[in-house]
mmCIF file of the N, C-alpha and C atoms, coordinates in Angstrom:
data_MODEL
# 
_entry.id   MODEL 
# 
loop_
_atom_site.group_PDB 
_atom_site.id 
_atom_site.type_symbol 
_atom_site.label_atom_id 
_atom_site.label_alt_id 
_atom_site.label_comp_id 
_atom_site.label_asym_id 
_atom_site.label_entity_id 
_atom_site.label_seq_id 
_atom_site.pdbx_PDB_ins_code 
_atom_site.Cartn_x 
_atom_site.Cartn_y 
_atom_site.Cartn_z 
_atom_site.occupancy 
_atom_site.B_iso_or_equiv 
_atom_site.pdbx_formal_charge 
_atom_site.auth_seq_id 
_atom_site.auth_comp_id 
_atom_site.auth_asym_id 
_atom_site.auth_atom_id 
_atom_site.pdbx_PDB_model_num 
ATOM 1   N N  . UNK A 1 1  ? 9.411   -33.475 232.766 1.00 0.00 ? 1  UNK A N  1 
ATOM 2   C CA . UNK A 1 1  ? 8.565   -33.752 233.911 1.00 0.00 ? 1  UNK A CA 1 
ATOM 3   C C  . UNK A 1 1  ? 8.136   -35.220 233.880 1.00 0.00 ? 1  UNK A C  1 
ATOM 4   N N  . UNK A 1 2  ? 8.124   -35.880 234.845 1.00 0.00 ? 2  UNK A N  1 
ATOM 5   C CA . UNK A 1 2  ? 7.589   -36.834 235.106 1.00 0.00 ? 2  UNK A CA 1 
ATOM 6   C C  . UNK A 1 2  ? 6.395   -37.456 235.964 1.00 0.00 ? 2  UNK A C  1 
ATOM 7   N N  . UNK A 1 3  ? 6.033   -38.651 235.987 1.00 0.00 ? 3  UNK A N  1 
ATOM 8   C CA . UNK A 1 3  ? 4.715   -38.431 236.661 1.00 0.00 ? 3  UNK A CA 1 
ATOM 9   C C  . UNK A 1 3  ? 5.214   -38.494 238.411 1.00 0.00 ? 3  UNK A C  1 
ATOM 10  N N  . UNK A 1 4  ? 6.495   -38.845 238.779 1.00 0.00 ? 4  UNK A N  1 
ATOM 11  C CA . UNK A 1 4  ? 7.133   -38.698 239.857 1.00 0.00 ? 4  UNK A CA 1 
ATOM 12  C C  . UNK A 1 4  ? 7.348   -37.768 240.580 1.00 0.00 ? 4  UNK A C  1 
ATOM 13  N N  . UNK A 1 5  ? 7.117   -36.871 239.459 1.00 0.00 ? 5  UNK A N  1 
ATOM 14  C CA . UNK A 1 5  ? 7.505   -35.035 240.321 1.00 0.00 ? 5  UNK A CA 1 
ATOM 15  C C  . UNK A 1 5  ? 6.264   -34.301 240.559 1.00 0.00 ? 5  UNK A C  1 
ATOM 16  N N  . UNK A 1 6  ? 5.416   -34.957 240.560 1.00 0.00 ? 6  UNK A N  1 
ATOM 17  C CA . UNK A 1 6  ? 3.730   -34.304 240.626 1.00 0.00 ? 6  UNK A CA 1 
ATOM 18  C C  . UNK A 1 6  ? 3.249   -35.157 241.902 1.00 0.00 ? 6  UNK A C  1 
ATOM 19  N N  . UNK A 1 7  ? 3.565   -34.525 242.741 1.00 0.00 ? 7  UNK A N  1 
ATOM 20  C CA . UNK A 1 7  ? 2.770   -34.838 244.005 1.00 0.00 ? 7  UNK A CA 1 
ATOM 21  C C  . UNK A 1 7  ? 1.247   -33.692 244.366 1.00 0.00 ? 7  UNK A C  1 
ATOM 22  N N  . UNK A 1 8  ? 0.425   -33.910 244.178 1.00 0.00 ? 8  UNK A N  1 
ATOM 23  C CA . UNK A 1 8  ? -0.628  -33.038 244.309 1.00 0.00 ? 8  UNK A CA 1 
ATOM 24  C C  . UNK A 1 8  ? -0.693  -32.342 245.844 1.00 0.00 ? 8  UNK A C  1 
ATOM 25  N N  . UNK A 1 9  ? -1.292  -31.269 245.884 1.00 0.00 ? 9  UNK A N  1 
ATOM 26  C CA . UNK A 1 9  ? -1.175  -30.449 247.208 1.00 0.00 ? 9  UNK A CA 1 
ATOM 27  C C  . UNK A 1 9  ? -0.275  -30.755 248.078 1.00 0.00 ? 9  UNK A C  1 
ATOM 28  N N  . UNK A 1 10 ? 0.758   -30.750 247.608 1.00 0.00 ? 10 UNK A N  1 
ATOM 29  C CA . UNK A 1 10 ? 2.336   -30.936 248.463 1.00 0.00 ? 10 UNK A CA 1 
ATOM 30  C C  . UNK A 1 10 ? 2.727   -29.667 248.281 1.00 0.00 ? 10 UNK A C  1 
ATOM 31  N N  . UNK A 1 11 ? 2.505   -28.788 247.420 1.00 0.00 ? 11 UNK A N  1 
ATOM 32  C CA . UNK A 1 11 ? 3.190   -27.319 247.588 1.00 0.00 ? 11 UNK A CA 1 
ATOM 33  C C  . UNK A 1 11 ? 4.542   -27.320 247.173 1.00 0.00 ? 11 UNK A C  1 
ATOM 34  N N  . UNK A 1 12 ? 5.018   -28.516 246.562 1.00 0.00 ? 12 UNK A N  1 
ATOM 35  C CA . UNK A 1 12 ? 6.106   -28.565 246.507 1.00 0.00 ? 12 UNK A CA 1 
ATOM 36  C C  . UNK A 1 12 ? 6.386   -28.383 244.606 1.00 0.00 ? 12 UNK A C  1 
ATOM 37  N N  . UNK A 1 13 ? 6.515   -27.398 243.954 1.00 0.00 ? 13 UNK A N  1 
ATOM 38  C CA . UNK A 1 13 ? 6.647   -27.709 242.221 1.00 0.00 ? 13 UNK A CA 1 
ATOM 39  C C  . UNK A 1 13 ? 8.098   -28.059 241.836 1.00 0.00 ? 13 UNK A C  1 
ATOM 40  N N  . UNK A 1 14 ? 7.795   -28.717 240.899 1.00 0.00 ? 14 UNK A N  1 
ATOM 41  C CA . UNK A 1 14 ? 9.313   -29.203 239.757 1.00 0.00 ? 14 UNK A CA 1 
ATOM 42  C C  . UNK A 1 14 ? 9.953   -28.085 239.258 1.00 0.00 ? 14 UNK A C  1 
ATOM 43  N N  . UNK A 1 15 ? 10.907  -27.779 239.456 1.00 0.00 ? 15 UNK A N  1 
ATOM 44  C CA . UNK A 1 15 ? 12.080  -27.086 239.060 1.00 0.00 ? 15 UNK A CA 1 
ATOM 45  C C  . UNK A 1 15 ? 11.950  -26.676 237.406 1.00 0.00 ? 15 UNK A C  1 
ATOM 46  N N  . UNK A 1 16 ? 11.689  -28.296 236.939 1.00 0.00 ? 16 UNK A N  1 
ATOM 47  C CA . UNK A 1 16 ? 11.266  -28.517 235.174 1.00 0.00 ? 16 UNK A CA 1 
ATOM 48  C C  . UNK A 1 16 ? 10.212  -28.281 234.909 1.00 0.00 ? 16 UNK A C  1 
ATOM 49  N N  . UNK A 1 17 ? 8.735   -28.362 235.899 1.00 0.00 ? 17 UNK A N  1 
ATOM 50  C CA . UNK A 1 17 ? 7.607   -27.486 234.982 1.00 0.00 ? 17 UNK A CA 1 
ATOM 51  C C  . UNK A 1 17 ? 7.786   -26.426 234.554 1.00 0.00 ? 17 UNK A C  1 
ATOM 52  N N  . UNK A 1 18 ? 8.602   -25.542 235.756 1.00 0.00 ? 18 UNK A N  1 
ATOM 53  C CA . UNK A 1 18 ? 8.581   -24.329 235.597 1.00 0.00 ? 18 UNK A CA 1 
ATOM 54  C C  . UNK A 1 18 ? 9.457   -23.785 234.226 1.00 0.00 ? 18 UNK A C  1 
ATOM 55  N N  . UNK A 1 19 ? 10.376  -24.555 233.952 1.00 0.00 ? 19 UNK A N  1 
ATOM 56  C CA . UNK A 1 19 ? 11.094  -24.387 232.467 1.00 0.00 ? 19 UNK A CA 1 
ATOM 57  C C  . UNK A 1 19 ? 10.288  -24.543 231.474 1.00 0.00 ? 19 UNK A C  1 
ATOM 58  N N  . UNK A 1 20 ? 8.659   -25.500 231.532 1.00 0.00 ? 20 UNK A N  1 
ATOM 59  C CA . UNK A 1 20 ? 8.542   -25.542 230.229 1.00 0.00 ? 20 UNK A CA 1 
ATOM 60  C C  . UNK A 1 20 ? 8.059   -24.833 229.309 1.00 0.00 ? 20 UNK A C  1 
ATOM 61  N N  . UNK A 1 21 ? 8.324   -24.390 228.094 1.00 0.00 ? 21 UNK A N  1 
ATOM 62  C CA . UNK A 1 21 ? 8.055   -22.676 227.439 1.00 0.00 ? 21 UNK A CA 1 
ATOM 63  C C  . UNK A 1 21 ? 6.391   -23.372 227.328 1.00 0.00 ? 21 UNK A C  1 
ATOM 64  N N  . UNK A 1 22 ? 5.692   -21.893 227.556 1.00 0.00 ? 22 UNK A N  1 
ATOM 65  C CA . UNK A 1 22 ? 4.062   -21.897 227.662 1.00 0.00 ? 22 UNK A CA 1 
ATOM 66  C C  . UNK A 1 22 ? 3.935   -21.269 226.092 1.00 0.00 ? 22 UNK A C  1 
ATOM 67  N N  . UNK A 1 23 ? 2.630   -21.264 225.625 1.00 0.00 ? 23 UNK A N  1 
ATOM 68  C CA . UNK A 1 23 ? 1.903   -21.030 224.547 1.00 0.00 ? 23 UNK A CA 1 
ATOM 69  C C  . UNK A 1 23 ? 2.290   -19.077 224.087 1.00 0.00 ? 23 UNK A C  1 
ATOM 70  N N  . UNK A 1 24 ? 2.919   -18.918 223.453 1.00 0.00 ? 24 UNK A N  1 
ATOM 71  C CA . UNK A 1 24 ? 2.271   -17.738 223.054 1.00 0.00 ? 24 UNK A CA 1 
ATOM 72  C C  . UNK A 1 24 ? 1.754   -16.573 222.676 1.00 0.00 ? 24 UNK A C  1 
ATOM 73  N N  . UNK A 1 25 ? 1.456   -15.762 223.454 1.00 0.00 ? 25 UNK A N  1 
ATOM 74  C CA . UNK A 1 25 ? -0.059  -15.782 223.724 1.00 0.00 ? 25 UNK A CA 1 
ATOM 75  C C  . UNK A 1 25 ? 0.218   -14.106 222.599 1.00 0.00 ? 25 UNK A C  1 
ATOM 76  N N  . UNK A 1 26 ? 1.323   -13.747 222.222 1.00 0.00 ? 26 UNK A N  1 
ATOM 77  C CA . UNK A 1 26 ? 1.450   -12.807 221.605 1.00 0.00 ? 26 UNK A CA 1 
ATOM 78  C C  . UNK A 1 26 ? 0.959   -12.791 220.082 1.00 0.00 ? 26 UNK A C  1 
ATOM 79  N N  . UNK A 1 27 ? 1.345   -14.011 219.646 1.00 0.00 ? 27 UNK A N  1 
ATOM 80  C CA . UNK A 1 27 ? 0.714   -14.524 218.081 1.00 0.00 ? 27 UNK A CA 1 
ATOM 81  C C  . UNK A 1 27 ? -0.731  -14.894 218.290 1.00 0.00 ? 27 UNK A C  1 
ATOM 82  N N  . UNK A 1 28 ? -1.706  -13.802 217.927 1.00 0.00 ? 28 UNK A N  1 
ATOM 83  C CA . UNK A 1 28 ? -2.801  -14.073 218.154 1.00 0.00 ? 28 UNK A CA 1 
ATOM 84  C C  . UNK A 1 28 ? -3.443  -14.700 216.925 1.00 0.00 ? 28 UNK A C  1 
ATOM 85  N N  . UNK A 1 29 ? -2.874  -15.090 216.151 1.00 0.00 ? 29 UNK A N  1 
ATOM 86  C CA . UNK A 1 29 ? -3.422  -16.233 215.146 1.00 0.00 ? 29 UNK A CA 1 
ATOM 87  C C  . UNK A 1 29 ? -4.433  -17.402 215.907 1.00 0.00 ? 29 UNK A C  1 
ATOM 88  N N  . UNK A 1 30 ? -5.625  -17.859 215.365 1.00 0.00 ? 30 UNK A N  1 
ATOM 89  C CA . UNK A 1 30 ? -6.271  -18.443 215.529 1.00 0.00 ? 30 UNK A CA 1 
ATOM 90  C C  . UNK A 1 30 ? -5.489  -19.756 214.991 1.00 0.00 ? 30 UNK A C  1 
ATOM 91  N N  . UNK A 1 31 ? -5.446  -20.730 215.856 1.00 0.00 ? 31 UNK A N  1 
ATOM 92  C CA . UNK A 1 31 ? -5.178  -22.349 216.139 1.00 0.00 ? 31 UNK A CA 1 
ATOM 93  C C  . UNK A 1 31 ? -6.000  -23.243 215.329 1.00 0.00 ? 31 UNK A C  1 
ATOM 94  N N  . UNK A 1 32 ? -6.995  -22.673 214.629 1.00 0.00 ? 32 UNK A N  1 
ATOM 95  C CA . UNK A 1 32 ? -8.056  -23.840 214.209 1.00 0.00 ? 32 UNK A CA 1 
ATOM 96  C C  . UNK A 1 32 ? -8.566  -23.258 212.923 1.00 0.00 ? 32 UNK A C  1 
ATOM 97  N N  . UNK A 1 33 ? -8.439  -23.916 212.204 1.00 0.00 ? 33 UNK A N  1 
ATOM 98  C CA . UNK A 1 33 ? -9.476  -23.539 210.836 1.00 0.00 ? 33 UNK A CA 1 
ATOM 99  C C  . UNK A 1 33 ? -10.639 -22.893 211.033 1.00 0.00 ? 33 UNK A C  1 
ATOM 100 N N  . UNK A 1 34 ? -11.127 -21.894 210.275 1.00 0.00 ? 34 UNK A N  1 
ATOM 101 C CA . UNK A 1 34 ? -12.095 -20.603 210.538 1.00 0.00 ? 34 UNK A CA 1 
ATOM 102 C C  . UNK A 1 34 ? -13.108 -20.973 209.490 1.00 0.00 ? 34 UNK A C  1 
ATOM 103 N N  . UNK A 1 35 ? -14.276 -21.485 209.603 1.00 0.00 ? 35 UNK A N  1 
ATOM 104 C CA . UNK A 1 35 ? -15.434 -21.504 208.764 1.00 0.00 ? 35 UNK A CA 1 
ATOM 105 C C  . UNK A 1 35 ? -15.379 -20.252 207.456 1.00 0.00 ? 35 UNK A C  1 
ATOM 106 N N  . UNK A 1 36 ? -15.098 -20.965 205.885 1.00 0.00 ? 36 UNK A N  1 
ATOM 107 C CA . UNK A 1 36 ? -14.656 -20.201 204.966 1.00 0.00 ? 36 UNK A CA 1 
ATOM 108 C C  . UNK A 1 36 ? -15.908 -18.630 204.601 1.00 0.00 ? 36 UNK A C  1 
ATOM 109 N N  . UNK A 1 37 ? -17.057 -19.717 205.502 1.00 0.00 ? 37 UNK A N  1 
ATOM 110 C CA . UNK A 1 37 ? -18.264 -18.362 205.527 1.00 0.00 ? 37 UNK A CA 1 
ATOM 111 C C  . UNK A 1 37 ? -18.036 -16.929 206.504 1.00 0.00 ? 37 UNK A C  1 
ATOM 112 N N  . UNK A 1 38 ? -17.068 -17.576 207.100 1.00 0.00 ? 38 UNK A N  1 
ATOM 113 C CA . UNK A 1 38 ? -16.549 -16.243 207.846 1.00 0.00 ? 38 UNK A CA 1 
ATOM 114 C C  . UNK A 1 38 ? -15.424 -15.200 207.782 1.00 0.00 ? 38 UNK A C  1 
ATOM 115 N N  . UNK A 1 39 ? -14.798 -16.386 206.950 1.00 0.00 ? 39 UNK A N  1 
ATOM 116 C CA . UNK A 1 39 ? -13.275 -15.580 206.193 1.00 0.00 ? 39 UNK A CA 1 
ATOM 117 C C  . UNK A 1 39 ? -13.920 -14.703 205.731 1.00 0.00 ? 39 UNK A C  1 
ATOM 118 N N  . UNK A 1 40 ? -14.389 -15.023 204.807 1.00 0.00 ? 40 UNK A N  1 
ATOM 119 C CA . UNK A 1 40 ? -15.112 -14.394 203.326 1.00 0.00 ? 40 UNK A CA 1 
ATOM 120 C C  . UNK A 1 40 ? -15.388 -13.413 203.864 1.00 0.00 ? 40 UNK A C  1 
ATOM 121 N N  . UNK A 1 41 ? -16.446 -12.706 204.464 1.00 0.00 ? 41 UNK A N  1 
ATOM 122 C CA . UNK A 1 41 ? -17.342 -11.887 205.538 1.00 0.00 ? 41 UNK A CA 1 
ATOM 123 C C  . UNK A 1 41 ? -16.654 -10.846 206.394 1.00 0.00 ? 41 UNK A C  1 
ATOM 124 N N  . UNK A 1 42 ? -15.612 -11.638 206.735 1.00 0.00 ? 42 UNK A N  1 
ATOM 125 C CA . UNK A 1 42 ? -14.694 -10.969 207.536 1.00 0.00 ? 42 UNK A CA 1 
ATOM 126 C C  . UNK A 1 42 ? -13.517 -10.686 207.386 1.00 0.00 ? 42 UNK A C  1 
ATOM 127 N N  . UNK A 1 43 ? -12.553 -9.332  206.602 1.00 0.00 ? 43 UNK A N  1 
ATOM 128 C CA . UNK A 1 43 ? -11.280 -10.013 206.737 1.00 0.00 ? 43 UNK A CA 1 
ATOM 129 C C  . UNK A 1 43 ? -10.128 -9.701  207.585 1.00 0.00 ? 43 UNK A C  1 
ATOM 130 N N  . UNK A 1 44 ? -10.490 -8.895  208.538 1.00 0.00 ? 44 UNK A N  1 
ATOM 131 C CA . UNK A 1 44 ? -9.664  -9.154  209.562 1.00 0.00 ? 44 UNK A CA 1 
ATOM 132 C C  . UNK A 1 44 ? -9.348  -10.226 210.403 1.00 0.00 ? 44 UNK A C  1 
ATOM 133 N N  . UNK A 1 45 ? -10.466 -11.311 210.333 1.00 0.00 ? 45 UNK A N  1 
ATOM 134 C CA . UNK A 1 45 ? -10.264 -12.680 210.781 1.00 0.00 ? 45 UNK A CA 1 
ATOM 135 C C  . UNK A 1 45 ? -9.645  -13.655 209.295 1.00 0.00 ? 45 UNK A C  1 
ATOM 136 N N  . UNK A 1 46 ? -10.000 -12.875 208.304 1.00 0.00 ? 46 UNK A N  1 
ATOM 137 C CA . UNK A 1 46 ? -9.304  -13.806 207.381 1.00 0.00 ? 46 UNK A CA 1 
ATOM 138 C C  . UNK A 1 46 ? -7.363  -13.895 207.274 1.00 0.00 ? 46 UNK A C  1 
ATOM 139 N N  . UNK A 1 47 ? -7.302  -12.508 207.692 1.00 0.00 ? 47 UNK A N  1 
ATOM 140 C CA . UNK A 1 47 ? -5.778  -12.070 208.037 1.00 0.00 ? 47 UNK A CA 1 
ATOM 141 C C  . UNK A 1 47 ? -5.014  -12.923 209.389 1.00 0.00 ? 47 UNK A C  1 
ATOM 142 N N  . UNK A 1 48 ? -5.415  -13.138 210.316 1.00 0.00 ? 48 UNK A N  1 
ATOM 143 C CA . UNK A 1 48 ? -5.529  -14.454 211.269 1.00 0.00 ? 48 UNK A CA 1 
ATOM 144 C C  . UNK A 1 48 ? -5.336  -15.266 211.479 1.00 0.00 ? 48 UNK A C  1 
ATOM 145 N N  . UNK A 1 49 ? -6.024  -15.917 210.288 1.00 0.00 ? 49 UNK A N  1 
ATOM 146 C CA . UNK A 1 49 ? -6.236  -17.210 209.945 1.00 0.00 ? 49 UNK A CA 1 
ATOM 147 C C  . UNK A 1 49 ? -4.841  -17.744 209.915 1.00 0.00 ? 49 UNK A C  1 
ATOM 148 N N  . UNK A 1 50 ? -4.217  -18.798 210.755 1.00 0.00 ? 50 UNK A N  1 
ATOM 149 C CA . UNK A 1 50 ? -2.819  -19.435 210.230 1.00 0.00 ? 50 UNK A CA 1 
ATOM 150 C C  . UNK A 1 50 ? -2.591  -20.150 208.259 1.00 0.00 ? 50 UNK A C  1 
ATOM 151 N N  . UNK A 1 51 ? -1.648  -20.185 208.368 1.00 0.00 ? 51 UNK A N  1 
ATOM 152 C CA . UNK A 1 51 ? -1.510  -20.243 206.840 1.00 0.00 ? 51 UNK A CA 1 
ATOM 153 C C  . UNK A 1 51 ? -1.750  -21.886 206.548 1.00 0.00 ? 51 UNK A C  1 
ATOM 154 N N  . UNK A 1 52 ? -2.142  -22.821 205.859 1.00 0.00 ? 52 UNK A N  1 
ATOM 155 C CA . UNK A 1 52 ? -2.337  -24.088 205.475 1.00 0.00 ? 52 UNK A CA 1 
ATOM 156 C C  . UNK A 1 52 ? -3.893  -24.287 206.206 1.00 0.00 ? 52 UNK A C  1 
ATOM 157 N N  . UNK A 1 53 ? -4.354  -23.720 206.329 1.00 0.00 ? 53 UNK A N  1 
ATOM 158 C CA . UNK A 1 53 ? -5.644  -24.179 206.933 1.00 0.00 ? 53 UNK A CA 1 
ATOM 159 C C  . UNK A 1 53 ? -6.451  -23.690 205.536 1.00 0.00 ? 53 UNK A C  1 
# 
C-alpha cells in the first residue's frame, strides 16, 4: 500500500489493503509482558503469557 492508494471518503479501497494478513485474533496470548505479581497469583494468565517476556 501506498500513500497514493488512500484517497479518504472516495469509497474507493486498494485491492492490496485488502490482502494484508490482519492480527490473529485466535492466539489469544497476551502481546505485552504481564506484571510478575500477577503471573504468580494467577496461572491461567501465567499460561498466556508469550514466551521471552
Amino acid at each position: 500500500m501506498t500513500t497514493d492508494s488512500y484517497k479518504p471518503a472516495s469509497g474507493i479501497v486498494d485491492p492490496n489493503v485488502v490482502k494484508t494478513p490482519g492480527f490473529n485474533f485466535e492466539d489469544r496470548r497476551y502481546i505485552f509482558p504481564i506484571p510478575l505479581s500477577e503471573i504468580t497469583s494467577n496461572p491461567k494468565i501465567a499460561t498466556q503469557q508469550n514466551a521471552g517476556w
